[in-house]
C-alpha positions in Angstrom: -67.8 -5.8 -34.1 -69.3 -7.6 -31.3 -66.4 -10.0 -30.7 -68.6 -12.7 -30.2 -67.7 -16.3 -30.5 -68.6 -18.2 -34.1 -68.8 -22.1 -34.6 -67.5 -21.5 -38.6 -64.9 -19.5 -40.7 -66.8 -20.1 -43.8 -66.5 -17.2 -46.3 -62.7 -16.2 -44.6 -59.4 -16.2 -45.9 -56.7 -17.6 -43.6 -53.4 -16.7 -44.9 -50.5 -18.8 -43.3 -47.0 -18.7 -43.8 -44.7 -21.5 -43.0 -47.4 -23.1 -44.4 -45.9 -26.4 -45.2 -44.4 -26.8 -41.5 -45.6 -28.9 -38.7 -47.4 -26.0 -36.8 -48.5 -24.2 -40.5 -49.8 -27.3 -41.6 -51.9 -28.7 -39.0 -53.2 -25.0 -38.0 -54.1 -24.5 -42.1 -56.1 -28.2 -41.3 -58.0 -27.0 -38.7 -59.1 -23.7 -39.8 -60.1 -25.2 -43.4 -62.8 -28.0 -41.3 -64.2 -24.9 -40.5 -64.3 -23.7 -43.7 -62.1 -21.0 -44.2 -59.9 -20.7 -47.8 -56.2 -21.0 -47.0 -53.5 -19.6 -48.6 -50.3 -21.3 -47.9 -47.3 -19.6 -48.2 -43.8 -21.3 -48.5 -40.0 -20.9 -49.5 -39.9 -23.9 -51.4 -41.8 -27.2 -51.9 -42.6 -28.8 -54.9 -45.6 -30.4 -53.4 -46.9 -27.2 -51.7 -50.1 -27.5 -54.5 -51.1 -30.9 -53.9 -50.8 -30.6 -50.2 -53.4 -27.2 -50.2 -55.0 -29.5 -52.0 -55.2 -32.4 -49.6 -56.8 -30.2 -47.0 -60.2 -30.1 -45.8 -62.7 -28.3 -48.4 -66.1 -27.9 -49.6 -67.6 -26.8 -52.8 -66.8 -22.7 -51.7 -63.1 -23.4 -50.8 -60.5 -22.9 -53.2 -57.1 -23.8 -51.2 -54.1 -22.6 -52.7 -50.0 -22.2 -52.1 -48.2 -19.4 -52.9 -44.2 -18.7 -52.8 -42.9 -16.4 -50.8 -40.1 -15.6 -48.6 -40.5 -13.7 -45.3 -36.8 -12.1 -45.7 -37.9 -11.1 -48.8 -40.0 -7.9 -48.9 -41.0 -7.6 -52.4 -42.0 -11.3 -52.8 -44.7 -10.6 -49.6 -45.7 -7.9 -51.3 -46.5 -9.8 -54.7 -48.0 -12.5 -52.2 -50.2 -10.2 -50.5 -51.4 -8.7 -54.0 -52.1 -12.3 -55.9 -54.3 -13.4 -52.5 -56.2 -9.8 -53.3 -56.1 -10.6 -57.2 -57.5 -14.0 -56.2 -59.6 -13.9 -53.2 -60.3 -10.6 -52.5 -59.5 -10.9 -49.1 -57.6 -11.6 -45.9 -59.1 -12.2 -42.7 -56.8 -14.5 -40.8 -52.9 -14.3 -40.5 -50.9 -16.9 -38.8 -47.3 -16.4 -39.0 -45.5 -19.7 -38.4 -42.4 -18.8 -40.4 -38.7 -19.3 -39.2 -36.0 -20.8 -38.2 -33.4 -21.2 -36.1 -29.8 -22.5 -34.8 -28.6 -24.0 -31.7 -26.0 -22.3 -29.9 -25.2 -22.4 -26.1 -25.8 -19.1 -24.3 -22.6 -19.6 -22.7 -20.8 -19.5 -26.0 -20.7 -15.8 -26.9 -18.6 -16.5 -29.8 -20.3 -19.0 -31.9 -23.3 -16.7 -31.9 -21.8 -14.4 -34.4 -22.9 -11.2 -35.7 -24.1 -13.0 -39.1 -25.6 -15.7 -37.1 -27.3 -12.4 -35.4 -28.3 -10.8 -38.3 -30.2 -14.3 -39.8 -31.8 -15.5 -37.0 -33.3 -11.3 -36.1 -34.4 -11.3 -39.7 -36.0 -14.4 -39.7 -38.3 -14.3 -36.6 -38.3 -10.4 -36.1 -38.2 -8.7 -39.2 -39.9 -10.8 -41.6 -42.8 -11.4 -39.5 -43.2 -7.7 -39.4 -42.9 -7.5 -42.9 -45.6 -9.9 -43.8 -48.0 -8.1 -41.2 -47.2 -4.8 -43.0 -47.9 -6.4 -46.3 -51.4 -7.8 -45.1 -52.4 -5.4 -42.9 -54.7 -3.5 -45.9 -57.0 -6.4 -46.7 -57.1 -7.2 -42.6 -58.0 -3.7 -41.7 -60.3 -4.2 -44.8 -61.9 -7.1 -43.2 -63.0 -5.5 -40.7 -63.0 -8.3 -38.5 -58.7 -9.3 -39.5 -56.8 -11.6 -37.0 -52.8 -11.3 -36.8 -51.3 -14.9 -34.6 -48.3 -14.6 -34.3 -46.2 -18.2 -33.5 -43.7 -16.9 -31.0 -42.0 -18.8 -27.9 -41.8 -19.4 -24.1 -38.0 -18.3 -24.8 -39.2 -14.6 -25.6 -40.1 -14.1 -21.8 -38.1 -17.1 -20.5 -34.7 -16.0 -21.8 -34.1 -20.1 -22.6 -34.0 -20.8 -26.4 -32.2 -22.4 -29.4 -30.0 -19.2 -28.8 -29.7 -15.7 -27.5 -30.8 -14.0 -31.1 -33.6 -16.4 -31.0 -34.6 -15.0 -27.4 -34.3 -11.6 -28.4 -36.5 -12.0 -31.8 -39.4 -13.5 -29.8 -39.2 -10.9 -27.0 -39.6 -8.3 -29.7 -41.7 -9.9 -31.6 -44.3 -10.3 -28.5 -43.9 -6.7 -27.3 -44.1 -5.2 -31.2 -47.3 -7.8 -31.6 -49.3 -5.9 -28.1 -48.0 -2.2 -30.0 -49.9 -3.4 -33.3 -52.6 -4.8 -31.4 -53.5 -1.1 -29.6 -52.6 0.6 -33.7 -54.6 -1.8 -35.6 -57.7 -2.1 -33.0 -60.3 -2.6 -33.5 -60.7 -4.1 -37.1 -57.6 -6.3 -36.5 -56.5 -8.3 -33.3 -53.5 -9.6 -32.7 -51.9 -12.3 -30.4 -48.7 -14.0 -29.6 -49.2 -18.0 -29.2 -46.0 -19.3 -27.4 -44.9 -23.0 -27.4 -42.1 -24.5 -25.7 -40.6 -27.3 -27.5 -42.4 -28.7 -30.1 -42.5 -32.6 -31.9 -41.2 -31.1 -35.2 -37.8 -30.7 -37.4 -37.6 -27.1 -36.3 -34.5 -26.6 -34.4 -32.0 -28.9 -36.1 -30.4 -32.0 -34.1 -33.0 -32.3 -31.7 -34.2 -36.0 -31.4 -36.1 -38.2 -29.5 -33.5 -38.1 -26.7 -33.7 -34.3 -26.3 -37.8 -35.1 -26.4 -37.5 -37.3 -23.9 -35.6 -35.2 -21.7 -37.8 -32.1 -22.2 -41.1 -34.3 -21.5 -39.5 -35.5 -18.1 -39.2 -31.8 -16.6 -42.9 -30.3 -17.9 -45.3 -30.7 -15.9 -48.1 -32.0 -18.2 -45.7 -35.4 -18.6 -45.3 -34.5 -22.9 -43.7 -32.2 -25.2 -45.9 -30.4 -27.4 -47.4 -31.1 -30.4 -48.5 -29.2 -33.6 -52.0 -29.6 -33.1 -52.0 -28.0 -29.6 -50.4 -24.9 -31.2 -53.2 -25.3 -34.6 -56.1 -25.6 -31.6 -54.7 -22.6 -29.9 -55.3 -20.5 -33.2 -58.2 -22.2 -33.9 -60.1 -20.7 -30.9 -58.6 -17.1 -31.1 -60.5 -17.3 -34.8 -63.9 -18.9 -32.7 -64.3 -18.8 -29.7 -61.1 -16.5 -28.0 -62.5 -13.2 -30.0 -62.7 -11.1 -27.4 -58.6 -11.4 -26.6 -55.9 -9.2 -28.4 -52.7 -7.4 -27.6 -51.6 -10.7 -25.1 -49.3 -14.2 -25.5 -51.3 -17.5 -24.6 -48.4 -20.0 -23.8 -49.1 -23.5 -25.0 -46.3 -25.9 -23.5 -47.6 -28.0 -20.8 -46.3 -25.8 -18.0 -42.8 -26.2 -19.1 -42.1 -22.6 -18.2 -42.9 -23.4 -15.0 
C-alpha cells in the first residue's frame, strides 16, 4: 500500500458499532457521502433499519443494521460472518460502543467491584472482541482501518469514573500493540474526545455543558461531528498514521 490520501470510500465497507449513537451515527453519515456501505451495528433499536436507510447512498450502497452486543462474543462473531455473507468485506471499523456511570473518584466505595467488572467489559473487553472478530476480512482487505473512540480520560486520569479511566488507558495502549501486530494491512488509531453533546454519560445536562465549555480553551464542548470528521480523515486523508491517539476536545486537556 502506498498510504496515500483518497477523496472517496466508494467500493468499502465501514463497519460501526454503536452505530445508532451520536458519535456512530454522524461518523456512519460521513463516511457513506463518500460512498462507503455501512453496517450499523446496535444492541437494540427498533428503527436501526430505517435509519441505515436514511443515510447518504447511491445506486452501489446497500446500508444495513445488524444486532449485536459488544459483551457478547458469539453475537460479534455471527455479526462479523452475516457482513462476510453479505458484503464480502470489511474495510473500516469504528468502535463507538459503550457506556458508562458517574462516580466520584473520591468515592472508592460506590465504584464497586460489579460496577468494575461492567464498565472494563464494556469499553475494554468488548472492543477487543469486535476487533478480533473483524480482524480476518480487515487483514483480508488489505488496506483495513481499526478507530477506535477512546477518551482524554485514558491519559488524563479525569473521567465519568476510575474503571472508565482505566478501560480507555488500556484500550489506547492495547490499540498501538495491534497497530505494530496487524501492520501493515490494517491500521489502527485511538480518536479521544473530551466531553461530548450527547446522552452518553447519564445526568449530564446543559449545566454541566456549560461549565465544561467555560474551562476549554476553544470556548465549546465537542460535538459528534468533530469526532465523525476525525474518522473521516484517518479513512482519506490521515493514511499514513497508525499505532497513535488524535485528541479531539478543544484543548480541554489542556
Amino acid at each position: 500500500m502506498s498510504f496515500d490520501p483518497v477523496s472517496r470510500l466508494d467500493g468499502k465497507l465501514a463497519v460501526i458499532t454503536g452505530g445508532l449513537g451520536a458519535i456512530g451515527y454522524a461518523t456512519a453519515t460521513r463516511l457513506a457521502a463518500l460512498g462507503a456501505t455501512c453496517v450499523l451495528l446496535h444492541r437494540k433499536g427498533d428503527d436501526a433499519a430505517a435509519r441505515a436507510a436514511a443515510l447518504p447512498a447511491a445506486q452501489n450502497q446497500r446500508h444495513a443494521a445488524l444486532r449485536a452486543d459488544i459483551v457478547d462474543t458469539p453475537s460479534l462473531v455471527a455479526a462479523a460472518a452475516e457482513v462476510q455473507a453479505a458484503f464480502g468485506r470489511c474495510d473500516i471499523l469504528v468502535n463507538s460502543a459503550g457506556h458508562t456511570q458517574p462516580v466520584p473518584a473520591a468515592d472508592l466505595d460506590a465504584l464497586t467491584d460489579e460496577l468494575i467488572d461492567d464498565i472494563v467489559r464494556a469499553n475494554f473487553r468488548g472492543v477487543f472482541a469486535t476487533i478480533r472478530a473483524f480482524a480476518p476480512m480487515l487483514k483480508a482487505s488489505g488496506d483495513g482501518l481499526v478507530v477506535n473512540i477512546s477518551s482524554i480520560a485514558g491519559f488524563t486520569g479525569v473521567g465519568s469514573n476510575l474503571a472508565y479511566v482505566a478501560a480507555k488507558a488500556g484500550l489506547d495502549v492495547v490499540g498501538d500493540a495491534l497497530a505494530k501486530a496487524l501492520a501493515p494491512a490494517v491500521r489502527v488509531v485511538s480518536v479521544s474526545p473530551g466531553a461530548v453533546e450527547s446522552g452518553f454519560v447519564p445526568g449530564r445536562g446543559a449545566e454541566f455543558a456549560s461549565k465544561m465549555a467555560s474551562t476549554t480553551p476553544l470556548g465549546r464542548i465537542g460535538k459528534p461531528d468533530d469526532v465523525a470528521a476525525t474518522v473521516e480523515a484517518l479513512a482519506t486523508t490521515l493514511r499514513f498514521v497508525t499505532g497513535t491517539r488524535i485528541v479531539v476536545d478543544g484543548g480541554r486537556h489542556l
